[in-house]
N, C-alpha and C positions, 0 to 999 in steps of 0.2 A: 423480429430480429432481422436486420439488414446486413447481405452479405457482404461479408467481409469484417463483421464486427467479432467480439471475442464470442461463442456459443456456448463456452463454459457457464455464464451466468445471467438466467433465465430472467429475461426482463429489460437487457441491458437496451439505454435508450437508442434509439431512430436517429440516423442525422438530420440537420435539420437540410429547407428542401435548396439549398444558396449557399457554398462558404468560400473560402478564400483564403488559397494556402501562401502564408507567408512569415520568414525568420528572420529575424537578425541578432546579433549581439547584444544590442540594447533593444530587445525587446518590449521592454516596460514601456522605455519613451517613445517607443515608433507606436505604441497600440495607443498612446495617451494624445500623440501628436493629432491621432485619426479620432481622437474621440469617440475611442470603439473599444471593444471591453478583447483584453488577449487574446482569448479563445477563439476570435474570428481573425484576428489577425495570424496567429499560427495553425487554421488551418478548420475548427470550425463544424466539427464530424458531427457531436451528439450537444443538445440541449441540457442533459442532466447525465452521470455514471451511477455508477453501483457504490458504496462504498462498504466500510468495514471501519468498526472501533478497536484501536489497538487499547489492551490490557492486560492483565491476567499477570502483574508483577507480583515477584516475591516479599514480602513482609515480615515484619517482626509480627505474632500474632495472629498472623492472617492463615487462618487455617481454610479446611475446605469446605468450608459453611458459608465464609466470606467471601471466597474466588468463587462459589455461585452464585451468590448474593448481587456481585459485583459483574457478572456476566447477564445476567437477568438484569441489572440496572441499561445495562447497555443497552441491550433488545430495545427495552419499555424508551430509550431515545430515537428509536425509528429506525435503526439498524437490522438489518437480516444476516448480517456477519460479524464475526466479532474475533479477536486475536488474544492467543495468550503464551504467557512464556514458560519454556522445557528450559531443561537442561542444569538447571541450579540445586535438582533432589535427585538420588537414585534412581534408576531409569525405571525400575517398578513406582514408585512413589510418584514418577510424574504421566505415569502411563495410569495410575488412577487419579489423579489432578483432571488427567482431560476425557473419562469417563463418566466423574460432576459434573463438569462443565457441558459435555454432550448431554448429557441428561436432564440436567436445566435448562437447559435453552431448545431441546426439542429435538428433534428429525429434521425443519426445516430451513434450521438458521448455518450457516455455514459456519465451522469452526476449523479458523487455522492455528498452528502455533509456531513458536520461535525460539530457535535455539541459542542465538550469537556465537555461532561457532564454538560449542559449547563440546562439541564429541571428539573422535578419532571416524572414521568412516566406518569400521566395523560394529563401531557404538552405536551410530548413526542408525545401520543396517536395523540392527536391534530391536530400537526403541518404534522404529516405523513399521517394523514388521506389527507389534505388539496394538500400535494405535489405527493399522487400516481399520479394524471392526467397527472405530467408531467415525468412521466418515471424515476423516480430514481433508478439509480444503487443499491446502499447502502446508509444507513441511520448509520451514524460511531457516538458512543459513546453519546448515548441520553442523559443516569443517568450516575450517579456516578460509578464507576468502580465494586465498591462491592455491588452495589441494585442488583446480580443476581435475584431475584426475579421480579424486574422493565423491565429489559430486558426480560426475558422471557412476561411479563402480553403485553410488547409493540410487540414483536414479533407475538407475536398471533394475535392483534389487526391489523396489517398492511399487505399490500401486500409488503411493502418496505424490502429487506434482511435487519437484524440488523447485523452490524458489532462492532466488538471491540476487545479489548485487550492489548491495548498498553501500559495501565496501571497494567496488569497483568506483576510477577516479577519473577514467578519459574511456572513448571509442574504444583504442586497441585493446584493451583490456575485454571490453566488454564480445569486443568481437572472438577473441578466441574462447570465451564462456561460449557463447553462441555457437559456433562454430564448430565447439567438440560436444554440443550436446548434454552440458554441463546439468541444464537446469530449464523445464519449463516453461519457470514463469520469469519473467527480467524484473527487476528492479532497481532504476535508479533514481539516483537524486540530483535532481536539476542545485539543488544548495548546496554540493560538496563536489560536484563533477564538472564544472566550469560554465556553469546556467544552463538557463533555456537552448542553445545551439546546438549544443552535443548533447543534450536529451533525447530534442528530438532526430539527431543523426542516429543514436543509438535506438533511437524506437523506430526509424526507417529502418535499419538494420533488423529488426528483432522482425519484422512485417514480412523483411524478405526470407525469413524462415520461416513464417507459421507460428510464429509467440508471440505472446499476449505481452505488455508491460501494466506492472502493477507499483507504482515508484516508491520509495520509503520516504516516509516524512512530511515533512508540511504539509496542509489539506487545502491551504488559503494560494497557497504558489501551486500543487498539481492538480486541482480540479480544473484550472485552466489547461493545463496539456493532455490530463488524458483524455477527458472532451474533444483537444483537438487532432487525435490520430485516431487511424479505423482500428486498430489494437491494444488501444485501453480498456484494460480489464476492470480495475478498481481503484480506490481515491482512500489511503489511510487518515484515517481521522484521533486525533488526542481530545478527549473532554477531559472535565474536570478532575475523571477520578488519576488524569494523569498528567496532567497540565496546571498548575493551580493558577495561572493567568490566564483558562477559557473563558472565553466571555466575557474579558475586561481589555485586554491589550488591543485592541482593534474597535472599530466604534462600530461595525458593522459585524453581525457573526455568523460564518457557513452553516447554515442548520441545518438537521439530516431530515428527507420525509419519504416517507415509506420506501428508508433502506437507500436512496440515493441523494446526492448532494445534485447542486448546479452552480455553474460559475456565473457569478454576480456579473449585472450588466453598467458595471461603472467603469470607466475608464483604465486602463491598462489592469495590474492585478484586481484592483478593483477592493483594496486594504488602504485603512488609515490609522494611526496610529489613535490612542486615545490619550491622548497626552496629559488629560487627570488622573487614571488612572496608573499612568505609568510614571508622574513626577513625585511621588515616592523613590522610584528606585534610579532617581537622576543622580550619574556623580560627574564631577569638573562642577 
């Protein structure tokens, strides 16, 4: 572990020993102009992250035979983390959801879950007091996006990190999360927050307090950034049991090994479209 990287997650990679910090707006075409793959363009830290399979949605049928079933498929992908969703059954009923699921997947595999804003914060308090015993990673999105005040009253209350952010849309938002000690762990999304720029200003931000950034959403767009800051924690990843275009809509695919991804060294993102695959679902 090189300091200054996240410590929370044993293993996370080494930067490499040369990089070269640099942003812009159009990110994509300034990395493609250089014939140099993102990640060293914006900055360049680690060779490979940690990641994590998000899962664990609710179903018609899908009892708790199948949401282990389905977290053990993850594992057996090369993953040592893996994600599932609270908040859609009464707080007993989902506090043994993620009791199968620690029990399936071991002692070693790190298990967070998600709530979408699913509580009131005393609900919140509740169900995290209920799920410390089984080791949760992060507790994502309890309240509603702008209760900062809920996040902070739940973060104090629990040993569980509180994460969020996903519904934050610009810096100043994210700065007063920050700021008042809202949450953790950050996350945002370079796809809903106005790119690459204010990602990474938000993840210079979050550096300058002591938090890790773990971003929500695409694996193919953020395992280029969290790669490139010393406070990338983790890289969420959709397979198939949650995507039914993994492995087809790009001709090239992130693959996870042993629990970490790496950003491809092809020219800017370093994605192509697969344009057999996807002329099925062409319209005009």
């Amino acid at each position: 572990m090189t300091c200054g990287s996240p410590s929370w997650w044993a293993g996370a990679a080494s930067p490499p020993a040369s990089s070269a910090a640099s942003t812009s707006p159009f990110g994509t075409s300034r990395a493609r102009s250089r014939a140099g793959q993102s990640t060293s363009c914006w900055g360049g830290f680690a060779d490979k992250v940690p990641v994590y399979i998000a899962g664990g949605y609710y179903e018609e049928g899908k009892g708790l035979h199948e949401l282990a079933a389905e977290m053990e498929k993850s594992v057996s992908l090369g993953a040592n983390a893996i994600k599932m969703k609270i908040g859609g059954a009464p707080i007993n009923e989902d506090v043994e959801r993620v009791r199968v699921v620690r029990e399936a997947v071991g002692p070693d595999v790190k298990v967070m879950v998600e709530a979408n804003c699913a509580y009131r914060y005393y609900e919140a308090i509740e169900i995290a007091r209920k799920m410390e015993r089984y080791d949760v990673f992060w507790f994502e999105e309890p309240v509603n996006p702008d209760d900062y005040e809920g996040h902070k009253l739940i973060s104090q209350a629990t040993t569980i990190p509180i994460a969020t952010g996903e519904n934050e849309y610009t810096r100043y938002g994210f700065r007063d999360l920050i700021e008042n000690r809202c949450a953790a762990i950050i996350q945002p999304d370079a796809l809903i927050m106005g790119g690459i720029t204010e990602f990474m200003k938000v993840a210079a931000m979050a550096q300058a307090h002591d938090l890790p950034v773990a971003p929500h959403g695409n694996q193919d767009v953020h395992v280029h950034l969290v790669s490139a800051v010393p406070n990338g924690l983790t890289v969420e990843y959709y397979s198939d049991s949650t995507d039914p275009m993994w492995g087809k809509m790009f001709k090239n695919t992130l693959t996870v090994k042993d629990g970490h991804v790496s950003p491809p060294d092809r020219p800017g993102l370093g994605i192509e479209p697969n344009d057999e695959a996807l002329a099925p679902y062409r319209v005009g």
